[in-house]
N, C-alpha and C positions, 0 to 999 in steps of 0.2 A: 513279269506277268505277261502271261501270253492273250490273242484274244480268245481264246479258247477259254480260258480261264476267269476271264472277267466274264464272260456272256454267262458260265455256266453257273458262276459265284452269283448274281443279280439276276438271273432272270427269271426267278419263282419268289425274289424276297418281296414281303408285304410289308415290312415296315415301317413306322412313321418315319417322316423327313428328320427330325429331331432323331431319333433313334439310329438314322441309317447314311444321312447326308454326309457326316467328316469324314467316313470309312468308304464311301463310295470315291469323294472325289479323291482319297489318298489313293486307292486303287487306280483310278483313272490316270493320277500324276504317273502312278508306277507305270502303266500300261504307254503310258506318253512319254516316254523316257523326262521328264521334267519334275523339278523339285517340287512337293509341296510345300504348303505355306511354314513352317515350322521349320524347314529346311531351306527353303530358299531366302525364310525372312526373321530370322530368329527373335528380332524384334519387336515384326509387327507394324511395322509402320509402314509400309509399302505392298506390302502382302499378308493378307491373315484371313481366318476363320471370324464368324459374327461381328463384322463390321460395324459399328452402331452409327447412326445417324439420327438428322431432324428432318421428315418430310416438309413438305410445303406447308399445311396447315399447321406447323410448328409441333405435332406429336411424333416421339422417338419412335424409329423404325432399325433393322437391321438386315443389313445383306449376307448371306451365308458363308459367301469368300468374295474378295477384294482383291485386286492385282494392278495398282495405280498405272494409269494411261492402257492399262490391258480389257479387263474387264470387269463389272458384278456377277454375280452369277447369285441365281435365287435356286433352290431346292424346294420339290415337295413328294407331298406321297404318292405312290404309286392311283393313275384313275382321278386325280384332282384337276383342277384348270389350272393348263397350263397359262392361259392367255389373261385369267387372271393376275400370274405369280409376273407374268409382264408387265401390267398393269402397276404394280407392287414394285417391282426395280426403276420403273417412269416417275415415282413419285420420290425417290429420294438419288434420280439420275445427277443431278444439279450437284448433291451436298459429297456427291462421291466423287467430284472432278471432270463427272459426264463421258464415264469410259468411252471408247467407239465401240466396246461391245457390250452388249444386255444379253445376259445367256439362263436359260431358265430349263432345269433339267426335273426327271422324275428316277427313277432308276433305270426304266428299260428305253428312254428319250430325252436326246439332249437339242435344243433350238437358239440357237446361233442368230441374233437381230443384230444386225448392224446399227450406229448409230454417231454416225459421222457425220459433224458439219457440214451442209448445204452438197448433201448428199442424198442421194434415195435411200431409204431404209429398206432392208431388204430380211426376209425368213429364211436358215436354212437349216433344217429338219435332219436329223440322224438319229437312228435305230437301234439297237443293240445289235442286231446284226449287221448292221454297216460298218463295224468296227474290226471286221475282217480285212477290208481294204486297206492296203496299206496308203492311197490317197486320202481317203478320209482318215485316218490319223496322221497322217501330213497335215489336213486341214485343221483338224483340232490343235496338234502342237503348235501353228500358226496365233491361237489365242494368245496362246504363255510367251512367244517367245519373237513374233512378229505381225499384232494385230493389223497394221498397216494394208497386209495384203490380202483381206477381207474389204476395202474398200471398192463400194461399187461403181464399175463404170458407166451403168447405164441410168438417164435421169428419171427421175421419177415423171416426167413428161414423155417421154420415151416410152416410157409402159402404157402410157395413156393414151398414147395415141394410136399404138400396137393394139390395143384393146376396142379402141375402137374401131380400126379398122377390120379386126373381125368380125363386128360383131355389121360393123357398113358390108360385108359379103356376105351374111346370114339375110340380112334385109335386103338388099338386090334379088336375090334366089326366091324369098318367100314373095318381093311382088310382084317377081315373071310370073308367078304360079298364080296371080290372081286376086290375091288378098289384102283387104284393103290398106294404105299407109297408117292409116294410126291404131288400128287392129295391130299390123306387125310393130310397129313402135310401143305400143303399150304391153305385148308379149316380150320383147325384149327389154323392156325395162325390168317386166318383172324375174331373169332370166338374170339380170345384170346385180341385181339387188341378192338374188341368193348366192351368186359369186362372191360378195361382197361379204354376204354375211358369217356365209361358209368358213371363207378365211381369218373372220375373227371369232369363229367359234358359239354364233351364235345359232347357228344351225348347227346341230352335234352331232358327231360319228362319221365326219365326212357322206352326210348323208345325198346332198345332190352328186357328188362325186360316182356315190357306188350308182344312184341313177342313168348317170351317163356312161359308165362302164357296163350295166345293163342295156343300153339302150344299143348298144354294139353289137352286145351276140341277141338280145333281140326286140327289135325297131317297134313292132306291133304293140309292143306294150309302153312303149315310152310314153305317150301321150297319157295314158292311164295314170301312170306313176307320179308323172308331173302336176296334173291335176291334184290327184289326192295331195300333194305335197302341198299346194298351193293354198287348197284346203286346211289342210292342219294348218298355215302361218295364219290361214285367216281368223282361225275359229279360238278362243279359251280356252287352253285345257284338249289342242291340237294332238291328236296321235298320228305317224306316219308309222304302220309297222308296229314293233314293238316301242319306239321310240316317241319321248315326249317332246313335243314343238311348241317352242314357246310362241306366246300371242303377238303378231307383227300388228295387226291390223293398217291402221293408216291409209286406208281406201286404196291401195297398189295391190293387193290382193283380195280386192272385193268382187272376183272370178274366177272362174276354174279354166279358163278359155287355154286351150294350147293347142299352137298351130305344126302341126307334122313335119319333122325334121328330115329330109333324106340322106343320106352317108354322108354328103358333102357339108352338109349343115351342120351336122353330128360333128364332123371330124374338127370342123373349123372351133365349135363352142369347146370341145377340148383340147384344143390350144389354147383359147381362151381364157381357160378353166385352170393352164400350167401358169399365169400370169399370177405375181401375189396383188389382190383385187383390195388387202387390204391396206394398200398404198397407192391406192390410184387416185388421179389429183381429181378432186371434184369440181374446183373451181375452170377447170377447162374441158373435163369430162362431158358436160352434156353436150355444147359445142360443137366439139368432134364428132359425139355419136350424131347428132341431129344432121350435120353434114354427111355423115358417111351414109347414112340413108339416099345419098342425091350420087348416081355412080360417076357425074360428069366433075366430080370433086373428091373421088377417094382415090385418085392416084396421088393429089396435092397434099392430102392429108397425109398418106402413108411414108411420105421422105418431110414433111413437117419439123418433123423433131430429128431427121436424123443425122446425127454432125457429118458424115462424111458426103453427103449429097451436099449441105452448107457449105461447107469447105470448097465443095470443087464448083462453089457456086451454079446450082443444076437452075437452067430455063423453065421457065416458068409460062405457062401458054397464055395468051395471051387473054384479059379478061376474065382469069380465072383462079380466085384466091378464097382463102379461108378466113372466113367471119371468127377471127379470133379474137381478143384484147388479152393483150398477158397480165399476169396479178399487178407485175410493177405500173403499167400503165391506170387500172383502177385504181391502184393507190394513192395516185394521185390525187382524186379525186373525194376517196376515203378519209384519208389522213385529215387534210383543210377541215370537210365537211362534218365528216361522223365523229371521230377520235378527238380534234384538237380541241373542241368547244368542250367535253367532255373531262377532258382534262383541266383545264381550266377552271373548270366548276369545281372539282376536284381538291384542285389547289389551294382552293378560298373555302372551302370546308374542312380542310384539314386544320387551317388556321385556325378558323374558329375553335374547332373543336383543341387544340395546342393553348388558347388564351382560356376556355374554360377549364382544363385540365391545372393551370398554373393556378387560377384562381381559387379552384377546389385546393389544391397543393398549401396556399397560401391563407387559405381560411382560418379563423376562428373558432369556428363552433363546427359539430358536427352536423346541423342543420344546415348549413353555409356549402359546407364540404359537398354532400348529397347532392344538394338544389345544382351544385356548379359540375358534376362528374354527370348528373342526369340530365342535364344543358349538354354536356361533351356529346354523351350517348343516343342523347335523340335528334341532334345535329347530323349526327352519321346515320344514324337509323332511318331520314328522311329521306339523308339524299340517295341512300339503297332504294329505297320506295320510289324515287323521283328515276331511278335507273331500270327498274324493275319495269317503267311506263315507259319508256324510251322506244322509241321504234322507227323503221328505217325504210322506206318506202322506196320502190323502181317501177316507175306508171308503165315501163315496156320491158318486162326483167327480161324477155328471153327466156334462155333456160337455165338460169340463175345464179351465174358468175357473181356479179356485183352482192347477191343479197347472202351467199353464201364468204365469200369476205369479208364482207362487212360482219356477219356472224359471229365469224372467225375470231377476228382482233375485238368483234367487242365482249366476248367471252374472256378474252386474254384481259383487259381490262378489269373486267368484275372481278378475274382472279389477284389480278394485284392489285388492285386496292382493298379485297379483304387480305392480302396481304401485310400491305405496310397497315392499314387498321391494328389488326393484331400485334404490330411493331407497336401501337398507341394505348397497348391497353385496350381497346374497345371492343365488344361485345360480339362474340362469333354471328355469322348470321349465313342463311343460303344460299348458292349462286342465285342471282337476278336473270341471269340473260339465258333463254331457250329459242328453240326458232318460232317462238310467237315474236321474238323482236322485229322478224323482217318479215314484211309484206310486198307484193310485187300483183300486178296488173300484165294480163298476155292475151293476146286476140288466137293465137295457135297453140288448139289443144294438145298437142303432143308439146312443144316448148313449156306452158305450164308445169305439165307431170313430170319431163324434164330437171325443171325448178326444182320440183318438189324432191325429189331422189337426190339433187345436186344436196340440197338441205339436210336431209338425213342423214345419206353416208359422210356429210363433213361436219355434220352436229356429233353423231356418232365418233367419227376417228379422232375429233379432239377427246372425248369423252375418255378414250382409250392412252392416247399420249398423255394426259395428262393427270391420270393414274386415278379416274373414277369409274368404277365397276359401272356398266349397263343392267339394272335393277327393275326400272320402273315398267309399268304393264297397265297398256301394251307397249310396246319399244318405239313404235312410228304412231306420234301423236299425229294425228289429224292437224293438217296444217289450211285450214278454211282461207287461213288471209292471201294465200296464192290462188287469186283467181283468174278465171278463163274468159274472161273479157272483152271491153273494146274501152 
């Protein structure tokens, strides 16, 4: 099959995924010079079609095709989320041997995530018509037949630091021009967050994207467009265009303010904009950008993360470094304080609820039985309640490293222990932990808001890794316990 042949075969079918997904990827095998599953695995056991599995919550899910240590790949219909159907392979990544690639196609688009060990994960996006190139079907045969060199080399600190330093020479430029530091710090947060959101799809149709490709052939009206945009995340039931914008609120867009970009501004935010934003690490995110604001510290920032300036161990001026803590060093701090005491409690109500469970087991009467399994259940169901009030305080968070961490693992927590619960028998119940957990204290309003963003996009991108849809509205709860302080 040529590409001519598969573009011309798939690029008007409507199909549903069930209807169209076996016939698609058998044609793509063909087009890949590479066996399909019924051919390269007659058995099944290493490669196949409807893969079944148990997600995390213990209900049966299925991957479309399976290719052990290779890939999952999820299928859907033509115009559905894709970023969902990612969603969807995260949540039964685990039971599938945690390929290093998650690939989730539709017919006329196929998206290539990486997902390698202590690794950056990284998006990469091919067309129907990119299937001309005989590199990108090099790169695809690379799935089936050497996933390995999809392994990325650049760290996901790397990107973050890249990202901020552009966005530290958007802010030098706009405060030669005049305007004040936390006016441009609050414009580019809000600038950073549709980056953000963009790339998981929660802004739709690449719509800041065509923004800034407008705002090239013509400047005059960018400020116009951005506004309105800003507008619709603020507002219910947002229109930009013909397009529906779901409600961000969250007080980060409770303005229409947009400060004038000139070509160099322009040019720099999409570069910016080519960065995948929905991998960028939040817990050193704000950090960087808060620094990169100060131009006497965005040369230090910019060789930061980069291993070959490390290597050849570059000088360092004197007096002059980056207010960093890396995650390993708060965890220190973490682990002792937030997590271990938690565990521990943990521990000692599992017991209990294991000697009630025995004793129901061992009962007599079915009165007995009841009294002792609703002893088990409301042993656990307390100490959910007693989790749910948990909260994690930083009297100087900064811009919110520690309380976004801390977030982090204790979300990881709530999920394993209604984990092993459900290993007990016990009674399903809701995540406990959101970012009302953590509060924090900041005398600098821009650090604050900082925070606040640190919190979202990293509440957010676990929400995504760990295979639960982004539903609730508005999407950026109002986080009051971050305050602006002394």
């Amino acid at each position: 099959m040529t590409p001519e042949d598969f573009q011309s075969k798939w690029r008007n079918v409507t199909a549903t995924e069930r209807q169209a997904s076996q016939e698609h990827f058998r044609d793509l095998c063909h087009l890949l010079d590479v066996p399909n599953p019924l051919e390269g695995d007659p058995t099944g056991a290493d490669y196949c079609f409807e893969k079944t599995v148990l997600k995390l919550d213990g209900r049966p899910g299925r991957a479309d095709v399976w290719k052990r240590r290779c890939f999952a790949w999820e299928y859907k219909s033509q115009h559905k989320n894709l970023t969902r159907a990612y969603s969807q392979l995260k949540e039964y990544a685990d039971a599938l041997e945690n390929p290093p690639l998650l690939i989730v196609s539709d017919m006329r688009e196929i998206r290539v995530h990486t997902n390698f060990t202590n690794a950056v994960a990284e998006q990469h996006v091919f067309l129907l018509g990119d299937l001309n190139a005989p590199e990108v079907r090099q790169r695809l045969r690379w799935c089936f037949i050497d996933p390995d060199r999809w392994r990325p080399t650049i760290t996901r600190e790397a990107v973050t630091a890249t990202a901020a330093g552009k966005f530290g020479l958007m802010a030098d430029r706009l405060m030669r021009q005049g305007y004040p530091r936390q006016r441009v710090a609050h414009f580019l947060n809000k600038l950073v967050f549709c980056l953000f959101a963009e790339d998981i799809e929660l802004l739709p149709d690449r719509v800041f994207a065509d923004i800034l490709e407008e705002a090239m052939k013509r400047p005059d009206e960018f400020a116009l467009m951005l506004a309105d945009l800003f507008r619709a995340m603020r507002e219910r039931g947002g229109r930009f265009g013909t397009l529906s914008i779901p409600w961000f609120d969250g007080g980060l867009f409770d303005d229409d303010d947009v400060l004038p970009l000139g070509l160099l501004e322009t040019r720099d935010l999409i570069a910016a904009a080519r960065l995948d934003w929905s991998r960028i690490e939040p817990s050193i995110f704000g950090t960087l950008f808060e620094q990169g604001l100060d131009p006497k510290r965005r040369k230090e920032m910019a060789s930061l993360f980069d291993p070959a300036a490390a290597k050849a161990g570059a000088p360092r001026e004197k007096g002059v470094g980056i207010h960093y803590t890396d995650p390993g060093t708060i965890m220190k701090l973490i682990e002792p304080v937030v997590l271990r005491p938690l565990r521990r409690e943990w521990e000692v109500v599992k017991a209990r609820v294991e000697v009630a469970q025995a004793k129901a087991e061992a009962a007599k009467t079915n009165a007995a039985r009841t009294r002792h399994r609703n002893e088990a259940s409301d042993t656990y169901l307390a100490f959910r309640a007693r989790l749910g009030r948990f909260r994690v305080l930083d009297p100087a968070c900064g811009s919110g490293n520690f309380l976004y961490l801390s977030l982090l693992h204790l979300k990881d927590f709530d999920l394993a222990v209604q984990s092993e619960a459900r290993a007990l028998g016990l009674p399903d119940d809701d995540l406990r932990i959101g970012p009302h957990a953590v509060l924090g204290i900041e005398i600098n309003d821009y650090a604050a808001e900082l925070a606040r963003v640190t919190i979202w996009i990293g509440e957010l991108q676990w929400q995504l890794k760990n295979g639960f849809g982004i539903h609730r509205q508005p999407i950026l709860a109002q986080l009051p316990g971050i305050e602006c302080r002394d």
